[in-house]
C-alpha positions as CSV (number, residue, x, y, z in Angstrom):
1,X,-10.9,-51.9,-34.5
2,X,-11.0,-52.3,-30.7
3,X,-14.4,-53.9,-29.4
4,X,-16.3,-54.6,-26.4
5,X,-19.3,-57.2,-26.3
6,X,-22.1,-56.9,-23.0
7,X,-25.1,-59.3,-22.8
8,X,-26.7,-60.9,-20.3
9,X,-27.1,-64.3,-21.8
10,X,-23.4,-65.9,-21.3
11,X,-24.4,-68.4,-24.2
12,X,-25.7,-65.5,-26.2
13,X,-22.4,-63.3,-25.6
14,X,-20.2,-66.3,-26.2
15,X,-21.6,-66.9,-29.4
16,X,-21.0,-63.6,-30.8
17,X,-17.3,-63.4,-29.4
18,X,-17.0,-66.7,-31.2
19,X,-18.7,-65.2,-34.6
20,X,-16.5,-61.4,-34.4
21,X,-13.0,-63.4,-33.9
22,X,-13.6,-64.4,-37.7
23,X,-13.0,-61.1,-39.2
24,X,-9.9,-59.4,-39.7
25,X,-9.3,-56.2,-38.1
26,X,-11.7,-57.1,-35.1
27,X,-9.9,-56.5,-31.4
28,X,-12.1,-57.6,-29.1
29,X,-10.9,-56.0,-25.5
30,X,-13.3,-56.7,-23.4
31,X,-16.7,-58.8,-22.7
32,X,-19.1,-58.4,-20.4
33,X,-22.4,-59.6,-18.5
34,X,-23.3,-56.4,-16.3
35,X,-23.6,-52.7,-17.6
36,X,-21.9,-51.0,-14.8
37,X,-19.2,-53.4,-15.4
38,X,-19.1,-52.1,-19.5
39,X,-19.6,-48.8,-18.7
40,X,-16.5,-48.7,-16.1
41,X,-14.1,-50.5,-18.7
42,X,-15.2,-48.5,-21.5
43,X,-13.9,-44.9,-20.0
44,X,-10.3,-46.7,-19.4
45,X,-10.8,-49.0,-22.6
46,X,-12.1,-46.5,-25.0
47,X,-13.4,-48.9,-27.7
48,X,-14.4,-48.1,-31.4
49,X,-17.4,-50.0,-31.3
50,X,-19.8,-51.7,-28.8
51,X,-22.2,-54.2,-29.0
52,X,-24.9,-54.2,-26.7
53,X,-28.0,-57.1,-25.8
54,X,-31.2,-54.1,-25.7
55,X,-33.3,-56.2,-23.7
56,X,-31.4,-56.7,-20.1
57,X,-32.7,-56.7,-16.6
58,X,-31.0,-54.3,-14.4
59,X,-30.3,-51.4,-17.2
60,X,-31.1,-51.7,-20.9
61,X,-28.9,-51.3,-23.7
62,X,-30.5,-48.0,-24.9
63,X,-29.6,-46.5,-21.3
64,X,-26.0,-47.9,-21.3
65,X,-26.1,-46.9,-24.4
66,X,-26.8,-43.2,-24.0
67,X,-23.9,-43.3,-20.9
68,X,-21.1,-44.5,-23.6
69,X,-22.2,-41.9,-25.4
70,X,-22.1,-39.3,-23.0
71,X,-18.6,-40.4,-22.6
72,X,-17.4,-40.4,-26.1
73,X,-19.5,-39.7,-29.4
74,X,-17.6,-41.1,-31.6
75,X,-18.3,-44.1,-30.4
76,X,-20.2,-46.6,-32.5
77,X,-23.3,-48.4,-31.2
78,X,-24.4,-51.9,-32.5
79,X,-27.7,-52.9,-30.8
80,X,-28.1,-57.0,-30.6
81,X,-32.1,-58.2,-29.4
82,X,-34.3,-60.7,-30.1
83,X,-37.1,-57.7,-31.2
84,X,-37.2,-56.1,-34.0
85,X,-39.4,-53.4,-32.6
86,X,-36.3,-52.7,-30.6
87,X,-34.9,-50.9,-34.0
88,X,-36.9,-47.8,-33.9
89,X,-35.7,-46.9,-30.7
90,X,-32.1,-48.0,-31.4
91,X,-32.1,-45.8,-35.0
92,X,-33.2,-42.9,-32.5
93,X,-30.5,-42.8,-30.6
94,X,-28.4,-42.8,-33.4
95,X,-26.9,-46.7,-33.5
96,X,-24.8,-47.5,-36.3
97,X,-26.3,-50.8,-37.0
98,X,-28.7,-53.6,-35.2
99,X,-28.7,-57.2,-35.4
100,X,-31.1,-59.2,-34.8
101,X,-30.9,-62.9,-33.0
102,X,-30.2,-65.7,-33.2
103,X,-27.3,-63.7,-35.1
104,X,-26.9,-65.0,-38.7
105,X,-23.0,-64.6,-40.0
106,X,-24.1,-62.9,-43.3
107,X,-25.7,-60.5,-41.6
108,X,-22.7,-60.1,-39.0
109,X,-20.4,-59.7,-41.7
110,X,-22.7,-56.6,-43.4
111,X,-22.1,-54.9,-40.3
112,X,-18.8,-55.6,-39.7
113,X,-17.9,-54.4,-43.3
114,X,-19.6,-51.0,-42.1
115,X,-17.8,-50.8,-38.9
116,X,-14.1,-51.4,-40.2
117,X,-14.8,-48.5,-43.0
118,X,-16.5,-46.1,-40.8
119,X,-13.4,-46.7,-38.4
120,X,-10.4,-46.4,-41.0
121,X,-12.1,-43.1,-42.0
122,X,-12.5,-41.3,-39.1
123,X,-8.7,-42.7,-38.3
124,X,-7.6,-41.4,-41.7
125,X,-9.3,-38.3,-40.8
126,X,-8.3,-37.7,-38.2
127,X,-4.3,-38.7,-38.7
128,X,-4.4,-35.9,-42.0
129,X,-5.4,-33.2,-39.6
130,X,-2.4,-34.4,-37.4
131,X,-0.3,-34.3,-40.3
132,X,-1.3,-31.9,-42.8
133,X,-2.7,-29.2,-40.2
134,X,-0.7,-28.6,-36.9
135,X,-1.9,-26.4,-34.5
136,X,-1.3,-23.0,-35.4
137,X,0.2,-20.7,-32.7
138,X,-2.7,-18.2,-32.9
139,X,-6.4,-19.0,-33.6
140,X,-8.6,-16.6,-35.0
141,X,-12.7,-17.1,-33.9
142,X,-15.2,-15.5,-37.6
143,X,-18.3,-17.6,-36.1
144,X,-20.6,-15.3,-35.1
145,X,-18.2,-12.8,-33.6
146,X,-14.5,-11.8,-34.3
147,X,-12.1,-13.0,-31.5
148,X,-8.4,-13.9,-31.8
149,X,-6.5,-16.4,-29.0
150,X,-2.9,-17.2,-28.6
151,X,-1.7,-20.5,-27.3
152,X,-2.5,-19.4,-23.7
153,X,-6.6,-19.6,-24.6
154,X,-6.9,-15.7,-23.3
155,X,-8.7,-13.5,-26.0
156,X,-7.2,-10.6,-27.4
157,X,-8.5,-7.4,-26.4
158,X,-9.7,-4.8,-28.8
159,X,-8.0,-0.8,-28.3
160,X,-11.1,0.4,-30.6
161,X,-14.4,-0.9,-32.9
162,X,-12.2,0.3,-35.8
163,X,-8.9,-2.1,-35.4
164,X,-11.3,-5.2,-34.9
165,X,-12.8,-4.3,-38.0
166,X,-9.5,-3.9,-40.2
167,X,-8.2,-7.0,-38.9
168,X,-11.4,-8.7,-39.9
169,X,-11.2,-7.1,-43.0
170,X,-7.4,-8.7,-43.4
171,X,-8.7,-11.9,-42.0
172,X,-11.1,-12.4,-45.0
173,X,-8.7,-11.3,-47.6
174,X,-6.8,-14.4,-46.7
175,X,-3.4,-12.9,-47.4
176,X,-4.1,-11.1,-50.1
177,X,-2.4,-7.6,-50.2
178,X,-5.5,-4.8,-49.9
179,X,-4.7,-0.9,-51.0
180,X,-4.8,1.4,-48.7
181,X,-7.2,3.5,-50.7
182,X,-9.6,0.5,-50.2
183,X,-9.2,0.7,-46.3
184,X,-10.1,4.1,-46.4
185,X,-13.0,3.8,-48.2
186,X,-14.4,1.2,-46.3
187,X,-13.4,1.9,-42.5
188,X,-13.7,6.2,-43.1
189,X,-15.3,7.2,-46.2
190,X,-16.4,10.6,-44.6
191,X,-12.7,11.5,-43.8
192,X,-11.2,13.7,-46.0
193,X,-7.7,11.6,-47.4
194,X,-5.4,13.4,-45.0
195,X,-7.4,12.5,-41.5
196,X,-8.0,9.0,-43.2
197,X,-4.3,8.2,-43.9
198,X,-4.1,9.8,-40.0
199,X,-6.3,7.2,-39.0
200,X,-5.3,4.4,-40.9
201,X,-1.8,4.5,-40.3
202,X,-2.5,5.0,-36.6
203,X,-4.8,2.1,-36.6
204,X,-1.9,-0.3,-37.8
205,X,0.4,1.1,-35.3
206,X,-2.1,-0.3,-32.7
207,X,-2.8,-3.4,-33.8
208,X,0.9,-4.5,-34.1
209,X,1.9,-3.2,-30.6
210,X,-1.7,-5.2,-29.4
211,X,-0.4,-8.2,-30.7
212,X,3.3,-7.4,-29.4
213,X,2.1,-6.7,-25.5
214,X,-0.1,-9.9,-26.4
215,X,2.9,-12.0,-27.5
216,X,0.8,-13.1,-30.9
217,X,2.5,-14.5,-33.3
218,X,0.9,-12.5,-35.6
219,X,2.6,-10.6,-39.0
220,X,0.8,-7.8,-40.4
221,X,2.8,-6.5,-43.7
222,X,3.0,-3.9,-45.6
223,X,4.4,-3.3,-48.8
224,X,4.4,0.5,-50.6
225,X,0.4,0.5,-51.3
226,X,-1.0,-2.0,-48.7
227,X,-1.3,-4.3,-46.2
228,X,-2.1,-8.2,-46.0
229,X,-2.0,-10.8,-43.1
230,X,0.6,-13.3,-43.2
231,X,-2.6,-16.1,-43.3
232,X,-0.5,-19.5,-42.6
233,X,0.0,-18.3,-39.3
234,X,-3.6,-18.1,-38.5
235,X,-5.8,-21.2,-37.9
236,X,-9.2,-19.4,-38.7
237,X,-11.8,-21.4,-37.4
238,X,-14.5,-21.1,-40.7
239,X,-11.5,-21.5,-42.8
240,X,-10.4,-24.7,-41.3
241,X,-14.6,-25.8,-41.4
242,X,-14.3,-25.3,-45.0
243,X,-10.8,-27.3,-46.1
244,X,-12.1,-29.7,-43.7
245,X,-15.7,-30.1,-45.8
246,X,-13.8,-30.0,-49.1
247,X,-11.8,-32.8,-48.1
248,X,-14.5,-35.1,-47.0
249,X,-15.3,-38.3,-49.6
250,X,-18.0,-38.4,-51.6
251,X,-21.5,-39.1,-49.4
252,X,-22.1,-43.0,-48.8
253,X,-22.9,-45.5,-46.1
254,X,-18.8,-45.6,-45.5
255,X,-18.6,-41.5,-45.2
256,X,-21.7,-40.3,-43.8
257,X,-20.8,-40.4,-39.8
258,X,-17.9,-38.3,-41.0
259,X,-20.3,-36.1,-43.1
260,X,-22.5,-35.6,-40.3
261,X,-19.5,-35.0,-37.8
262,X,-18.4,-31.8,-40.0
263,X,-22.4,-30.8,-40.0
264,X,-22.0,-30.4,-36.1
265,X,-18.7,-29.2,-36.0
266,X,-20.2,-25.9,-38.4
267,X,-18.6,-22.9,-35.9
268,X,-21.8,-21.0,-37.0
269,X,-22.4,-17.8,-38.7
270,X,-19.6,-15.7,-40.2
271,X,-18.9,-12.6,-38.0
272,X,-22.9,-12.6,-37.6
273,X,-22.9,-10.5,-34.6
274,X,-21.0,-7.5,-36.1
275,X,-22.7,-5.1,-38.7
276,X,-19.8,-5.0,-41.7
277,X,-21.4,-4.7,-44.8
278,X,-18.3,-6.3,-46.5
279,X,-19.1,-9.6,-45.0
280,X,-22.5,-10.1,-46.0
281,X,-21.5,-12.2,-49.1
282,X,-18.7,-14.1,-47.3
283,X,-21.5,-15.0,-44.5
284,X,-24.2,-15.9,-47.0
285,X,-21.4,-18.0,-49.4
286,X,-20.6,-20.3,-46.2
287,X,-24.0,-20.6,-44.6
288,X,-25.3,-21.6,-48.7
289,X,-22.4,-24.6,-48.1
290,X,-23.5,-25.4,-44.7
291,X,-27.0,-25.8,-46.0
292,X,-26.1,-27.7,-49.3
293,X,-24.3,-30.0,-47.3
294,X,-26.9,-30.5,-44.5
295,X,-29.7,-31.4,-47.2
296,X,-27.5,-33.3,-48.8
297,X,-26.6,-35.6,-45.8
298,X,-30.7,-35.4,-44.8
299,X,-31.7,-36.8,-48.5
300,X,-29.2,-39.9,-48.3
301,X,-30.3,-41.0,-44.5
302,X,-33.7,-40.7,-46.2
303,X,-32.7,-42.8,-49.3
304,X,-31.2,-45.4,-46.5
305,X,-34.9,-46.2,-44.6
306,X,-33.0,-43.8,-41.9
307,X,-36.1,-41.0,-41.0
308,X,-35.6,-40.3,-37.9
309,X,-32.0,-39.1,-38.7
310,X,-33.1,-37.3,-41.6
311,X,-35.9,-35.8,-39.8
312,X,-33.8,-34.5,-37.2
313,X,-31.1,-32.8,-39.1
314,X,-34.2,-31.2,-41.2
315,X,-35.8,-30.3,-38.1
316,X,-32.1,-28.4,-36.5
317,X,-31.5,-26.8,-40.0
318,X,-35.6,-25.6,-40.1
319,X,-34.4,-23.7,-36.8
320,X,-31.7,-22.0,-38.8
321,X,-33.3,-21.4,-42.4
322,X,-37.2,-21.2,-40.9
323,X,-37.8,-19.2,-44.2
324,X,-37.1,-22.3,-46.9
325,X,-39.8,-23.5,-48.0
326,X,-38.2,-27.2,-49.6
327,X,-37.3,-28.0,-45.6
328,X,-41.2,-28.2,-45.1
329,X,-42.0,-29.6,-47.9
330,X,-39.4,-32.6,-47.1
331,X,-40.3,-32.7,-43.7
332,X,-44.0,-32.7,-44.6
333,X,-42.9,-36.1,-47.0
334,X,-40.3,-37.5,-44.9
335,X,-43.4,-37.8,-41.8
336,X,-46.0,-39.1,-44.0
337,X,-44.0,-41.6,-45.6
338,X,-43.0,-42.9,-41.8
339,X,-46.9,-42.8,-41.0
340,X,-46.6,-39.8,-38.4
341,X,-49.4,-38.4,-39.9
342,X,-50.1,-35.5,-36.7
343,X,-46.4,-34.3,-38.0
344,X,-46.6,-34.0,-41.4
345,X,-49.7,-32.0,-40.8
346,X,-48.2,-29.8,-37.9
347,X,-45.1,-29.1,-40.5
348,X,-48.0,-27.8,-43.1
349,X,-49.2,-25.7,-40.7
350,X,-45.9,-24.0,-39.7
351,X,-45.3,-23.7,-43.5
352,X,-48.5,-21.7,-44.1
353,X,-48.0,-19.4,-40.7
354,X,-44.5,-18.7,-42.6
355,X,-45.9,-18.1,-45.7
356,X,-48.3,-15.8,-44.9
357,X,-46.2,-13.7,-42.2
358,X,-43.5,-13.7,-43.9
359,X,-44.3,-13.3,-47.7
360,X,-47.8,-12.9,-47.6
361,X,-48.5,-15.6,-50.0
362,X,-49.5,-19.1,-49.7
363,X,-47.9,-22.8,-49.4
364,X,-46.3,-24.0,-53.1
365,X,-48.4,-26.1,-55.4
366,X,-46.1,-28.7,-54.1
367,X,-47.0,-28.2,-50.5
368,X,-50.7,-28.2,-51.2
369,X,-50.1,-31.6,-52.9
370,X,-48.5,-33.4,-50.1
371,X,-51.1,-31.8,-47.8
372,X,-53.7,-33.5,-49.6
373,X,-51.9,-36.3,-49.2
374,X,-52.2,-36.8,-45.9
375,X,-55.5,-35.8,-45.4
């Protein structure tokens, strides 16, 4: 785990280079008294973690910390200062840990533990993808609209509504053969069988000549009743969300930066901006695992004293389910708990305008009771 150390204090600084060389595992490339000086190293150094002093004169470690950042998220943050009230603002911009000085070696060695496992995860991660998942010549885009790219990064370009639609169609049968009968039925159910075997048979004619002149490395098959995508060839982007999700390790204090990383890495709806009826369920499956997922990760940064994180991933999925009622309700809890007593109130509010707009109805008994509450 590759480090870098910035404080302003030289005693303070060597002290914790002295304390970090103990542990195992702990690189420590660079130290240093002057942000700018950090921040330059760090875009050549690319470190795992950093540990920054909060309370410095020229630019504080929150502001050098938001530049790292900036420059690479997956770095980990460790916030060092005197103040405790300092931990609010440091759990804000999402630090991994905070210690507090004089820095005691037990408590050193707590985050140090955390560090080293959140590091060999993402690594592990991040070397199975490498390994298990190479790049695919061909990646096919189901978030929100249907888009397919070869290794140049140029979209293909559809000859008619109807050919994006049966590729679609293929695309979600993940290489399972579909009967032609079915594909007339659900691209031209007012053709009479004739006109529709006209159509269909033209329609496959263009999409393999589109992805010829496109040099796509893409096989549609057919056999004597059907036709199926040859899916291995295909890195489809919701697809590749999913495995990705269903690989993760179970949700802990070792996992949850991973966890969270998928949440934000969720391509968005399935084929959302297109009006097939067949991919209703399909949309409403993945967006139901998204969700699951999300409140998942929410309740365990709440179980770990972490509100603000839990309140903000509440607060992102609110703005894509604004008609579920538990996200209120937890948000309503989550504020009063932390003592932000104008927000759990402003969160019962938006759940009543909802209610009533929506379902013409009132808040849940539950509601009401952590209204009262707060009042």
């Amino acid at each position: 785990m590759n480090v870098i150390l910035l404080d302003d204090e030289p005693l303070a600084l060597r002290s914790l280079e002295h304390q970090l060389k103990r542990f195992s595992g702990v690189n420590i490339i660079g130290t240093f008294s002057f942000p700018q000086d950090a921040i330059a190293a760090a875009e050549k150094l690319r470190p795992d973690v950093a540990f920054i002093d909060i309370d410095m004169p020229e630019m504080n470690g929150i502001q050098v910390a938001e530049k790292l950042l900036i420059m690479d998220d997956s770095m980990s943050i460790v916030f060092v200062t005197a103040y405790e009230e300092y931990a609010v603002k440091a759990f804000e911009l999402n630090a991994l840990d905070y210690v507090l000085k004089p820095v005691q070696p037990s408590r050193l060695e707590q985050t140090v533990t955390r560090l080293l496992n959140e590091v060999r995860i993402s690594r592990a991660q991040a070397h199975s993808i490498e390994e298990e998942e190479p790049e695919a010549d061909v990646r096919v885009q189901c978030s929100g609209t249907m888009n397919v790219f070869g290794l140049d990064g140029k979209p293909l370009s559809w000859r008619t509504a109807k050919s994006r639609e049966l590729f679609a169609y293929l695309v979600y049968k993940r290489g399972q053969p579909v009967r032609k009968e079915t594909l007339l039925e659900l691209l031209w159910p007012n053709f009479d069988e004739k006109k529709g075997f006209t159509q269909l048979y033209t329609t496959i004619y263009r999409l393999r000549k589109n992805f010829e002149s496109a040099a796509l490395n893409i096989k549609l098959l057919s056999s004597g009743d059907g036709y199926w995508l040859r899916s291995e060839d295909l890195a489809i982007d919701m697809l590749v969300w999913e495995e990705a999700i269903n690989k993760l390790p179970p949700l802990g204090a070792e996992s949850a930066t991973a966890h969270q990383r998928l949440l934000d890495a969720y391509p968005g709806d399935y084929l959302d901006e297109h009006d097939y009826l067949w991919s209703e369920g399909e949309r409403q499956r993945l967006r139901s695992l998204y969700y699951r997922q999300t409140v998942q990760l929410c309740r365990f940064w709440t179980s770990e004293g972490l509100g603000k994180k839990a309140a903000d991933l509440y607060e992102r999925l609110q703005r894509q389910f604004p008609f579920a009622e538990e996200i209120y309700e937890a948000l309503i809890e989550l504020y009063a708990n932390e003592g932000h007593y104008s927000l759990a109130q402003r969160q019962y509010e938006f759940l009543a305008d909802m209610m009533r707009s929506e379902y013409d109805s009132e808040p849940s008994e539950e509601a009401i009771r952590l209204y009262k509450g707060i009042r």
